[in-house]
C-alpha positions in Angstrom: 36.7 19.9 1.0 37.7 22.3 3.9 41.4 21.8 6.1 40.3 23.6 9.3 42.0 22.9 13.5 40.5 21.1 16.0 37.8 22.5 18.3 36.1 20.8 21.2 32.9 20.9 18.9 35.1 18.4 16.5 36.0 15.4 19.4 33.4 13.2 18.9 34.2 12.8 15.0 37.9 12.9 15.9 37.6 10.0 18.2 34.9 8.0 15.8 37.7 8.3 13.0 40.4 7.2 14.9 37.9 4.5 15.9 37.6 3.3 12.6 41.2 3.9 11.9 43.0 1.6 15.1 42.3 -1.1 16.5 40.7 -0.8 20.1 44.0 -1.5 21.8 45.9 1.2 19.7 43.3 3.8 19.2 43.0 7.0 21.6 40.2 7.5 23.3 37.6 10.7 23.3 39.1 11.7 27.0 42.3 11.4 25.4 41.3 13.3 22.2 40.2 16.7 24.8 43.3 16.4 26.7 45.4 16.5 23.0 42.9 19.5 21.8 42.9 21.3 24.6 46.9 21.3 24.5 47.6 21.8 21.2 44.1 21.6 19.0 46.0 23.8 16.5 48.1 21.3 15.6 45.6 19.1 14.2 44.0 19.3 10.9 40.8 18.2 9.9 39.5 17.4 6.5 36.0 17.8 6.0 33.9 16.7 2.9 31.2 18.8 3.2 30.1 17.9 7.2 31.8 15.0 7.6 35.4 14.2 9.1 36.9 12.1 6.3 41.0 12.4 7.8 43.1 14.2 10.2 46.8 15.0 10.9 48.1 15.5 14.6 51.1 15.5 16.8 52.1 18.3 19.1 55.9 20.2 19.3 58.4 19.4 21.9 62.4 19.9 22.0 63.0 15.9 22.1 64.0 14.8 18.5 62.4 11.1 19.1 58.7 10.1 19.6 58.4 8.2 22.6 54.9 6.4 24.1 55.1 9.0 27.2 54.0 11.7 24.5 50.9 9.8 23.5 49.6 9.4 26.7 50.5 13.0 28.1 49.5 16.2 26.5 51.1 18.8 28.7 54.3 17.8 27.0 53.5 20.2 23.9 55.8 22.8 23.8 54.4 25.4 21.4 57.7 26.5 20.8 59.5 23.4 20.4 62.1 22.5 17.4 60.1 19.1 16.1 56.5 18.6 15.1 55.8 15.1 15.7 53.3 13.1 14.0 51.1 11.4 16.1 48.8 9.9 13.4 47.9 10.0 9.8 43.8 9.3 10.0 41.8 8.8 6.7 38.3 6.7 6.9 38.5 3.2 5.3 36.1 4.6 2.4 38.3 7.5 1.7 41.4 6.1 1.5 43.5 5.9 -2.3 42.3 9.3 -3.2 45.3 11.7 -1.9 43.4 13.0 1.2 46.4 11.8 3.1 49.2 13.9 0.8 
């Protein structure tokens, strides 16, 4: 197992886990995923097993103490040196799941 950041070479894996993750209506999409990377890709991290994306943490940092919608649709809003991490979403394929990847 590897814990690495996000890098534009990881979007497509990013966006097929969150895929398989979300429903279609909930789930971010790839354009959204290089928009969230290119903000704030070092707040993300990605579990590998071996080459494959199994989960991934991310959420970027901002002065407001409440997560609002507006900050899932709009990167630019990471402050890199903000008081609060937020937690956008907790991301473990369906076949990886009950094994403490997610702890």
């Amino acid at each position: 197992m590897k814990i690495t950041y996000a890098e534009e070479k990881d979007i497509a894996a990013i966006a097929a886990a969150e895929a398989a993750c979300f429903p279609p209506a909930e789930a971010a999409t790839e354009h959204e995923f290089v928009e969230r990377i290119k903000y704030y890709g070092n707040h993300f991290w990605l579990l590998y097993d071996a080459d494959k994306l199994i989960a991934f943490v991310d959420g970027f940092v901002t002065d407001e103490p409440d997560l609002t919608d507006a900050m899932y649709e709009n990167a630019c809003m990471h402050n890199e040196n903000g008081a609060w991490q937020m937690i956008f979403g907790v991301n473990t394929l369906p076949e990886y799941r009950k094994r403490g990847h997610a702890c």
